[in-house]
C-alpha positions as CSV (number, residue, x, y, z in Angstrom):
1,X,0.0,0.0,0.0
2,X,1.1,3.8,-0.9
3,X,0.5,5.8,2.1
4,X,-0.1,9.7,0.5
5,X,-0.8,12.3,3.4
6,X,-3.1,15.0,2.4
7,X,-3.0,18.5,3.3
8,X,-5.1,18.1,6.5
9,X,-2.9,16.4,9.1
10,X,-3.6,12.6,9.8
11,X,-5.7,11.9,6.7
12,X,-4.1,9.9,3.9
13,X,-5.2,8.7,0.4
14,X,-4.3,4.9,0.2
15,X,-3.4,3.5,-3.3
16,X,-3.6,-0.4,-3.5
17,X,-1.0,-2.3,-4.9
18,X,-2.3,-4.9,-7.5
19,X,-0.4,-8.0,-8.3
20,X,-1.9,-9.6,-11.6
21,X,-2.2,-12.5,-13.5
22,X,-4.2,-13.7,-16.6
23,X,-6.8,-14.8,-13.4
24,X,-7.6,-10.9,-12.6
25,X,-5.7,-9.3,-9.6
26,X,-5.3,-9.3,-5.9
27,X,-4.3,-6.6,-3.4
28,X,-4.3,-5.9,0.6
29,X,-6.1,-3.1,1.5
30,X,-5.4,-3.5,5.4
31,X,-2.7,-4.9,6.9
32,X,-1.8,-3.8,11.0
33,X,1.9,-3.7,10.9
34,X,1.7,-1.2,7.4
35,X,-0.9,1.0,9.8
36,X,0.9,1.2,12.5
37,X,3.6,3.0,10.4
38,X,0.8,6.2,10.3
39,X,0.0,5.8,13.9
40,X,-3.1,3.6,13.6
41,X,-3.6,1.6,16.1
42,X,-7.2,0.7,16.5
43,X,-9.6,-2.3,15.8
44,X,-12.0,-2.0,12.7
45,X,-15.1,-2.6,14.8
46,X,-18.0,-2.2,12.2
47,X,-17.7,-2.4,8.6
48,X,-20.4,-0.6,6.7
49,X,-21.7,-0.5,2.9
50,X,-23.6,2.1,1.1
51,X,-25.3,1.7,-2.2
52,X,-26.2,5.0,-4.1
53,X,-28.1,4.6,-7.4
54,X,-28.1,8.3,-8.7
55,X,-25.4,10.4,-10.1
56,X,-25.2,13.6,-8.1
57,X,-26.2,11.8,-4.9
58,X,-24.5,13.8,-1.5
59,X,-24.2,12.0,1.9
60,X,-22.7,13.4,4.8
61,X,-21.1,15.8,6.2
62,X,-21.2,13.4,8.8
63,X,-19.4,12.5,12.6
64,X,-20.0,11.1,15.8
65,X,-18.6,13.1,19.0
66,X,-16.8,12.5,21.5
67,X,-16.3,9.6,23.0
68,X,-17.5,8.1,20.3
69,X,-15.6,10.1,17.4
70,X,-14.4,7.9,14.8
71,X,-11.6,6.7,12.9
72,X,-12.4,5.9,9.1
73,X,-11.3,4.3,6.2
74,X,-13.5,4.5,3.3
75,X,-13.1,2.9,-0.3
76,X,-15.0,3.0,-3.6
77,X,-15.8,-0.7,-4.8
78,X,-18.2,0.1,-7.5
79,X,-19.1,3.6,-9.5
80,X,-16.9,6.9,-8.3
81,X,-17.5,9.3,-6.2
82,X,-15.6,13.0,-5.3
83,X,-15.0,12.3,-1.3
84,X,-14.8,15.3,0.8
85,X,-12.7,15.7,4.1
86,X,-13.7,18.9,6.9
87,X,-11.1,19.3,9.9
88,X,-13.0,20.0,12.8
89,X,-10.7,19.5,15.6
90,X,-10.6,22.8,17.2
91,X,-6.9,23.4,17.8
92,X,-5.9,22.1,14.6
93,X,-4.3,24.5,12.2
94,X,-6.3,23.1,9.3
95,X,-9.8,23.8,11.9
96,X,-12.7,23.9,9.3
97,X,-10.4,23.4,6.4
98,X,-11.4,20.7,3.7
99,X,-10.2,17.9,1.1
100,X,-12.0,16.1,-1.4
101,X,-10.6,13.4,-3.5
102,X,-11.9,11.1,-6.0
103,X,-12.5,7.1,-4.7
104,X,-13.7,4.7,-7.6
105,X,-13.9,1.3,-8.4
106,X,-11.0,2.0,-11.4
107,X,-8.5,4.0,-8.9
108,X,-8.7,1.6,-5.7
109,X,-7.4,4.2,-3.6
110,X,-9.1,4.5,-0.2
111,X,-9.5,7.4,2.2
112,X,-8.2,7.0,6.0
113,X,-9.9,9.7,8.1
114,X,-9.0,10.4,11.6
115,X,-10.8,11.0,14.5
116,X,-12.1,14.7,14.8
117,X,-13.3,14.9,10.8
118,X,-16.3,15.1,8.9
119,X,-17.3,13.1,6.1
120,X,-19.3,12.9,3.2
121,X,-19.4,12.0,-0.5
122,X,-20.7,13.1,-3.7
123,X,-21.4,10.4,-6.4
124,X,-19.5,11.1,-10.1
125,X,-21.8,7.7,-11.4
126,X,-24.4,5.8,-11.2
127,X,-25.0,2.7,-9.4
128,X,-22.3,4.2,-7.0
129,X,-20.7,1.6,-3.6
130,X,-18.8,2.2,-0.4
131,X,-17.2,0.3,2.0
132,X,-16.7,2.0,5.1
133,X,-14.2,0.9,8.3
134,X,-15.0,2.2,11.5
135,X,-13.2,2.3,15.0
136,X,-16.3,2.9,16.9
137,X,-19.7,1.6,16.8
138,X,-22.4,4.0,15.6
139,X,-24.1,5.4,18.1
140,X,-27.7,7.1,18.2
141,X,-27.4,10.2,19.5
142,X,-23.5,10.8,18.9
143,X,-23.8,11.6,15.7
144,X,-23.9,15.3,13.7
145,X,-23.5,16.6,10.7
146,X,-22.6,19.6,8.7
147,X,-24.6,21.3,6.2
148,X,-23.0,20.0,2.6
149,X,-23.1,23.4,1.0
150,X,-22.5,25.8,4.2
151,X,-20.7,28.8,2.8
152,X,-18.3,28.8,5.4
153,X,-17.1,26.0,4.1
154,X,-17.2,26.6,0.3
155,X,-17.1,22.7,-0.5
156,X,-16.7,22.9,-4.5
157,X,-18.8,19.6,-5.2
158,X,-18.4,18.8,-9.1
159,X,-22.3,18.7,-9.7
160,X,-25.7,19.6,-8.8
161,X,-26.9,17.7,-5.9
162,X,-29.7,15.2,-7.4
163,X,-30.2,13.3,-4.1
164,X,-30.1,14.2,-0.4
165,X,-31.8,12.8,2.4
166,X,-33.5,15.4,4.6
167,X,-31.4,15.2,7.8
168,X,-28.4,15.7,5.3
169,X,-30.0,18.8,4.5
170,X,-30.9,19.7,7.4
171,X,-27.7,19.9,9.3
172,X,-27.1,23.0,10.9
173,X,-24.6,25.9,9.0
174,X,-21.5,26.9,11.2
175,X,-21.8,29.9,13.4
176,X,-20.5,31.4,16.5
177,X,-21.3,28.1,18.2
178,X,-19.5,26.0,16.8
179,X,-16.5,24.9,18.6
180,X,-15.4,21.6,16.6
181,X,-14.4,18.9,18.5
């Protein structure tokens, strides 16, 4: 695996390295010892997949606080989608700064997102699939959310949103009150 840190501290875009034959291919996308090398050190406890079926769908900007906030490690297995990053750990120097990236089924590359981020997606395709590793378990009433096109936050997502599910859109812009986690 190619460990590629992004501009937001922690978070790294994975690529997978396929070995092939005339069969088709095989790759690791997780092995402990290659983690530790970033500081990883927790147990995937949940494993999670999401199905999309239109283009333009947005999910997220979604996190679970504290103690329940969340490592993740998301990957494209079918479709694309532009994957967007938001700091929210208040005494980060990156605090409220974002990263997208695109995940799809032709790249392989993953998304490892530390604790103290939010997370969402925007499908590029059709038919669009996630797999999702979690340190924590979801928890009902731990999680939040940031609005998807809050204008403090400026997220350039590549097209109109076709799909959003009403407590998506309902998440609450940033204001004074926001203190990140």
């Amino acid at each position: 695996m190619i460990f590629t840190e992004t501009p937001l501290k922690g978070s790294y875009v994975i690529g997978i390295e396929p070995r092939g034959d005339s069969r088709g291919w095989f790759a690791r996308t997780y092995c402990k010892n290659e983690f530790a090398q970033i500081g990883h050190d927790k147990v995937w406890v949940q494993l999670n997949h999401s199905f999309s079926a239109a283009k333009g769908t947005v999910r997220g900007m979604h996190y679970q606080l504290p103690p329940h906030a969340e490592i993740k490690m998301v990957r494209c297995i079918a479709g694309s989608v532009y994957d967007v990053i938001i700091d929210i750990r208040k005494y980060s120097p990156t605090f409220l700064k974002w990263f997208g990236t695109e995940l799809s089924a032709a790249n392989k590359n993953m998304l490892y997102i530390p604790a103290g981020f939010a997370h969402g997606f925007q499908t590029l395709s059709e038919d669009t699939e996630l797999i999702y590793h979690h340190s924590e378990f979801y928890t009902p009433g731990a999680e939040a959310g940031l609005k998807y096109d809050d204008p403090a936050l400026n997220i350039q997502w590549p097209l109109p949103v076709s799909e959003i599910s009403e407590r998506d859109a309902m998440h609450p812009l940033i204001d004074s009150t926001f203190k990140g986690l």
